[in-house]
PANU-160335 format. One line per 4 residues: their letters; for each residue x, z, y of C-alpha. Coordinates in steps of 0.5 Angstrom, whole numbers. Example, Ala and Ser with C-alpha at 12.3 -4.5 7.8 and 13.67 -1.06 7.14 Angstrom:
! PANU-160335
as> 25:16:-9  27:14:-2;
***
This chain:
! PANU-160335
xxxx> 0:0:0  2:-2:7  1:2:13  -5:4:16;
xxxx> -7:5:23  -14:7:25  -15:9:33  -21:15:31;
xxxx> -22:14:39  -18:13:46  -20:14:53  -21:19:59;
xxxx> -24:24:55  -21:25:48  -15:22:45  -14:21:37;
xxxx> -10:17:32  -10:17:24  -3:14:21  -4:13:13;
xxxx> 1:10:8  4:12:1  6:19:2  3:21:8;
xxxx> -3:23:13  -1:23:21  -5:25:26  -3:23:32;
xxxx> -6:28:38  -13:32:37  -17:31:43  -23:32:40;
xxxx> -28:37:38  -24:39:30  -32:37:29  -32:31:32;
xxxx> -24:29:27  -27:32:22  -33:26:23  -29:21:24;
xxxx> -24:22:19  -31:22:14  -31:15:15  -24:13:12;
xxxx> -26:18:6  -21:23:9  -21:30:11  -17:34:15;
xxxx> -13:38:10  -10:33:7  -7:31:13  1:31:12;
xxxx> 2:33:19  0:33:27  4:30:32  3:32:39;
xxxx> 5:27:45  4:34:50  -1:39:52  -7:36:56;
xxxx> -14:38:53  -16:30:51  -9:31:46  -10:38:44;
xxxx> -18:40:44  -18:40:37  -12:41:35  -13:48:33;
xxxx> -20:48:29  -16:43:24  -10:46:24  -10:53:24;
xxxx> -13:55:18  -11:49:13  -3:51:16  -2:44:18;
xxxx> 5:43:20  4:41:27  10:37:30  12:38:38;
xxxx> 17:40:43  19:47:45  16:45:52  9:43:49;
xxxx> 9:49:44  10:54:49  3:51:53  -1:49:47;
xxxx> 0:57:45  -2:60:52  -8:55:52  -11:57:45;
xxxx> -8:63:43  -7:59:36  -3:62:29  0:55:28;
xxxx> 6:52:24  9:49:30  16:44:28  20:43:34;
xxxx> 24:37:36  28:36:41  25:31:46  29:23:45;
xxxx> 31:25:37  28:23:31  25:27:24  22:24:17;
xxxx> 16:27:15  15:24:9  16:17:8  16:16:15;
xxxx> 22:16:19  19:19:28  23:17:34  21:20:41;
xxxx> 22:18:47  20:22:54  14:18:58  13:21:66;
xxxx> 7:24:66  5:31:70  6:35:63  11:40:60;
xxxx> 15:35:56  11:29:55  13:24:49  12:18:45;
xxxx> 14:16:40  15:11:34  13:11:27  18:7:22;
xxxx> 14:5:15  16:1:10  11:-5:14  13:-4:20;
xxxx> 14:0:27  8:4:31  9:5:38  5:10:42;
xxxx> 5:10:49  0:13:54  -1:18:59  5:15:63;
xxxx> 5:14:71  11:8:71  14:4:65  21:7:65;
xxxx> 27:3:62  28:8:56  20:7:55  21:-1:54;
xxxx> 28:-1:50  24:5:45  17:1:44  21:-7:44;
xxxx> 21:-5:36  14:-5:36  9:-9:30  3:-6:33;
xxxx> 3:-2:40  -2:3:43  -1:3:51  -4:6:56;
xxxx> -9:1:60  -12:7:64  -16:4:71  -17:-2:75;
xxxx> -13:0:82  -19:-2:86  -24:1:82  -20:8:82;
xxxx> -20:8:90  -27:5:91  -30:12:86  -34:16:90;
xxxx> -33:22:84  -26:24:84  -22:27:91  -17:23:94;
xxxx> -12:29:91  -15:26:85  -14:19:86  -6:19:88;
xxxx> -5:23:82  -7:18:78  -3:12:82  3:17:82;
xxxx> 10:15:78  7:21:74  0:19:73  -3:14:69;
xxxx> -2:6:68  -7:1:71  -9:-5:68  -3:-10:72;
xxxx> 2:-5:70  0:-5:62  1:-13:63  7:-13:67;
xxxx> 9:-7:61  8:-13:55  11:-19:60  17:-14:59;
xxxx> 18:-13:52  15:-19:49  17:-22:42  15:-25:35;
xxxx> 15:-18:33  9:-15:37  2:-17:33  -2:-12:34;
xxxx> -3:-10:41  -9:-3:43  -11:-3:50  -12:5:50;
xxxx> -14:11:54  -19:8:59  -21:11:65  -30:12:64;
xxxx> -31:12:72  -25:7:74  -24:1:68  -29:-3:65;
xxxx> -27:-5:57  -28:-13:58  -25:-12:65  -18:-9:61;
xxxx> -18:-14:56  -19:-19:61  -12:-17:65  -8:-17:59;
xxxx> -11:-24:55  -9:-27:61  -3:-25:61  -2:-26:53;
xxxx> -5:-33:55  1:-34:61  7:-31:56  4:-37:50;
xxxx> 4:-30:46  -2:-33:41  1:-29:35  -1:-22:39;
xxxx> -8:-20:37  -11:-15:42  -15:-10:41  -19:-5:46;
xxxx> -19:2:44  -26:6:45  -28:13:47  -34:13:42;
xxxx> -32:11:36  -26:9:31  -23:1:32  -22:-3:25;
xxxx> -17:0:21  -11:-4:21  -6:-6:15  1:-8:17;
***
């Protein structure tokens, strides 16, 4: 059996990623209810106890809502920074069986071989990281107000990539709901990444290696789905980049499981 990936949901308000392949069960960010996973996971006939490990990419509560509620009482290993451990503790208060990485290494956790890499987003210690399999490499990048060097020359390997398309510009300035503290935020190099600003991301990193692409944490109030994916197939149709199929990740429900 190939890798398998699964987007159990992406966007504003909770995040969540399941990985599967011979020996292992990862789950990338809880940022769901541990009931809402635990339902989600039910549709790929699989329950939290058997997951191999969490990964956390950092401490914001879309990424860790549910991470206690699946975690601690199976004794889930749960992989993370020392920064990102420290904040999860004080939010939650829970018994969980912390295993810590030094942010820019790299662990195995069964036959997947993890690489970290630091993104700039106002948390802790926030990370992303890549999933080496025997079929190919998974990247996760979101939650990043720039595209920094380091974030293309890590995510440049990858087969299948999830990236963080969070807002249309003009949408977030024109929202009547959020305050002007709020929105220069979300525009900072430490905020979140517009829909051009993913595009010109793949124009960076383009290459035959790059086949699936997921469009994920969109903004509910300042991005539409139709209008992120149009941004990014333009793009793709400008780099002649037919080979990339694009995928935008929803805060609902599941995408598709992917077989690499």
């Amino acid at each position: 059996m190939g890798a398998k990936l699964t987007i159990l949901g992406s966007g504003s308000a909770g995040n969540a990623s399941y990985v599967e392949t011979d020996e292992t069960r990862l789950l990338v960010d809880a940022g769901f209810s541990g009931r809402q996973i635990r339902q989600r996971l039910a549709t790929l006939g699989r329950v939290p106890e058997n997951l191999t490990a969490v990964l956390i990419t950092h401490e914001h509560s879309d990424h860790i809502s549910g991470l206690a509620a699946i975690a601690e009482k199976a004794r889930i290993p749960v992989y993370c920074n020392r920064a990102t451990k420290d904040e999860i503790v004080r939010i939650t208060s829970a018994k969980l069986d912390f295993r810590l990485f030094v942010t820019g290494g790299g662990f195995d956790v069964g036959d997947i071989s993890v690489e970290t890499f630091p993104i700039p987003h106002d948390a802790q210690d926030p990370v992303g990281y890549i999933l080496h399999t025997n079929s190919g490499n998974i990247g996760f990048a979101t939650d990043l107000g720039h595209v920094t060097k380091l974030v293309l020359e890590r995510i440049r390997c990858a087969n299948a990539l999830v990236l963080e398309s969070n807002h249309d510009v003009k949408m977030l300035q024109d929202c009547p709901h959020r305050p002007w503290s709020l929105k220069q935020r979300i525009l900072s190099r430490h905020g979140h990444l517009s829909n051009e600003a993913a595009a010109d991301c793949i124009q960076e990193i383009m290459s035959a290696d790059l086949r699936h692409l997921y469009l994920g944490h969109l903004s509910r109030d300042c991005n539409k789905p139709e209008l992120a994916q149009r941004v990014m197939s333009k793009r793709l149709q400008t780099l002649g980049a037919t080979h990339v199929q694009l995928n935008v990740a929803d805060q609902k429900a599941a995408c598709a499981t992917l077989s690499l």
